[in-house]
C-alpha positions as CSV (number, residue, x, y, z in Angstrom):
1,X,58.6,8.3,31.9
2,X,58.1,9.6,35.5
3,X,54.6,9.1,36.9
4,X,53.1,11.5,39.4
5,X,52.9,10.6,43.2
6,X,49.6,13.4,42.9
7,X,47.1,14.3,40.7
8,X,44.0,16.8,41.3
9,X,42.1,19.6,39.1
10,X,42.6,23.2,38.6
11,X,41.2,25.6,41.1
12,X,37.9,26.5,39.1
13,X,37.4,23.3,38.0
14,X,37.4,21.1,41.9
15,X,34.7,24.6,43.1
16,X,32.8,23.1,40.1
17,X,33.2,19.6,41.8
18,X,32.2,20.4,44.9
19,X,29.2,22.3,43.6
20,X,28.3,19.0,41.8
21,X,28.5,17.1,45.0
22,X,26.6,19.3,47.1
23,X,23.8,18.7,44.1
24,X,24.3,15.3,44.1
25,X,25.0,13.5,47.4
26,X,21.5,13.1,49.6
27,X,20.7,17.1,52.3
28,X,20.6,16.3,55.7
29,X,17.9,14.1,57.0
30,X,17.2,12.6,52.8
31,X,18.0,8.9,52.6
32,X,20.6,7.9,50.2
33,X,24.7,7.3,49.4
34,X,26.9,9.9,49.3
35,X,29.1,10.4,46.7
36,X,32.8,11.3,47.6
37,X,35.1,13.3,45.1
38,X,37.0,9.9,44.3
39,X,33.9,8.9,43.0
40,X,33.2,11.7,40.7
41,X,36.9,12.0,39.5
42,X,37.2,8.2,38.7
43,X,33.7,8.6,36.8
44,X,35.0,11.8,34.7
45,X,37.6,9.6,33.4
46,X,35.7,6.5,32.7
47,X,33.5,8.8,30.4
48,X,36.4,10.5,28.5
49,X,38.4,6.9,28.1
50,X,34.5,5.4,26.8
51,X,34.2,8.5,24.3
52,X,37.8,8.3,23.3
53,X,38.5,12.2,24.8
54,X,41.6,13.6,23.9
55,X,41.7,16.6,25.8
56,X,43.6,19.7,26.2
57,X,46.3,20.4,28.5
58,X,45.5,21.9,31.8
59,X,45.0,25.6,31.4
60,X,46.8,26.3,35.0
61,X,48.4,24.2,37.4
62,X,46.5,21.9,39.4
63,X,45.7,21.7,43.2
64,X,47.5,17.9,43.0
65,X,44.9,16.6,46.0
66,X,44.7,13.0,45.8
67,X,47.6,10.3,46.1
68,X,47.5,8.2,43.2
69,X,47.9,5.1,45.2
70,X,45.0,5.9,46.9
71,X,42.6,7.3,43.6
72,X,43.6,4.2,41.3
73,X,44.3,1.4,43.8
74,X,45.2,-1.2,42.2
75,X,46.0,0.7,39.1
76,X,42.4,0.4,37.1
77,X,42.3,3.5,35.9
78,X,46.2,3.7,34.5
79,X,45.8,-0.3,33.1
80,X,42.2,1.3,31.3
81,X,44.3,4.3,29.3
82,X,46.9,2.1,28.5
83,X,45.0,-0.5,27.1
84,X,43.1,2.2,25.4
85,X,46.4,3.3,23.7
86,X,44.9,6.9,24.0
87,X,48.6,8.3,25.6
88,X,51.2,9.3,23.4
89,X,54.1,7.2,24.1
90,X,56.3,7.7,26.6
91,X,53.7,10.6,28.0
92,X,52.7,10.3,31.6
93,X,49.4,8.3,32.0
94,X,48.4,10.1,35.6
95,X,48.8,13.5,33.8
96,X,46.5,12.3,31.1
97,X,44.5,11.3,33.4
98,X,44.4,14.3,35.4
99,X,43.1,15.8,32.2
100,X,40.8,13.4,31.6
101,X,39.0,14.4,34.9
102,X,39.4,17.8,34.4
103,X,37.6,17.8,31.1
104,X,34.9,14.8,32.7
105,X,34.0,17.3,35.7
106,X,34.0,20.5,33.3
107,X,31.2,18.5,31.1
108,X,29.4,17.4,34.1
109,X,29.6,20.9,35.2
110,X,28.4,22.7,32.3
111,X,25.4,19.7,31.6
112,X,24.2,20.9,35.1
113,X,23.9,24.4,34.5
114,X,22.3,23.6,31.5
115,X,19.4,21.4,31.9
116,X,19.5,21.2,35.8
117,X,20.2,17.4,36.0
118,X,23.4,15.8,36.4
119,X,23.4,13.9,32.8
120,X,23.0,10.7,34.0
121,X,21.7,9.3,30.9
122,X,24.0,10.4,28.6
123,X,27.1,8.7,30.9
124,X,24.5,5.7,31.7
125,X,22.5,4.8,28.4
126,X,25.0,5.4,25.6
């Protein structure tokens, strides 16, 4: 099994990010920590490995954006899916992961549209 050196989102699906982050981090002159697109990425995959997600593969390439040593330093997010056991053997665990965020930030993306809120309880109170 050969991991990836690079992982990222589809094209559609890091717009939808950056619309989230544009929501979510404090406008100019508000008080408050911003949120980078680590942040959000690492939390779309949290979610899917809490509610067991197995999702689809990619529906086009990804833009492969972010080093993997510098996304999962340390390796949390790989030792997480593992443990899980969620991968099929022998399948890479960054692709899976790169799935896993794609699906996360899709979610978060569609939950915004729909109520207007980022669904903070539903990740948070579950």
């Amino acid at each position: 099994m050969t991991e990836p050196g690079r992982i990222g989102l589809t094209a559609e699906t890091s717009a939808q990010m950056d619309e989230l982050l544009l929501d979510l981090n404090p406008q100019k002159g508000e008080e408050g920590i911003s949120l980078i697109k680590f942040d959000l990425y690492r939390l779309a995959v949290a979610v899917g490995i809490k509610k067991g997600i197995n999702p689809p593969a990619l529906p086009e390439k990804s833009n492969a954006s972010f080093r993997v040593n510098e996304l999962d330093e340390g390796g949390v997010l790989y030792a997480a899916v593992e443990a899980a056991g969620i991968v099929e053997m022998g399948a890479p665990i960054y692709e899976y992961i790169e799935r896993l965020a794609e699906y996360g930030v899709r979610e978060f993306y569609d939950s915004n549209l729909r109520t207007g809120q980022f669904p903070f309880d539903e990740i948070f109170n579950k």
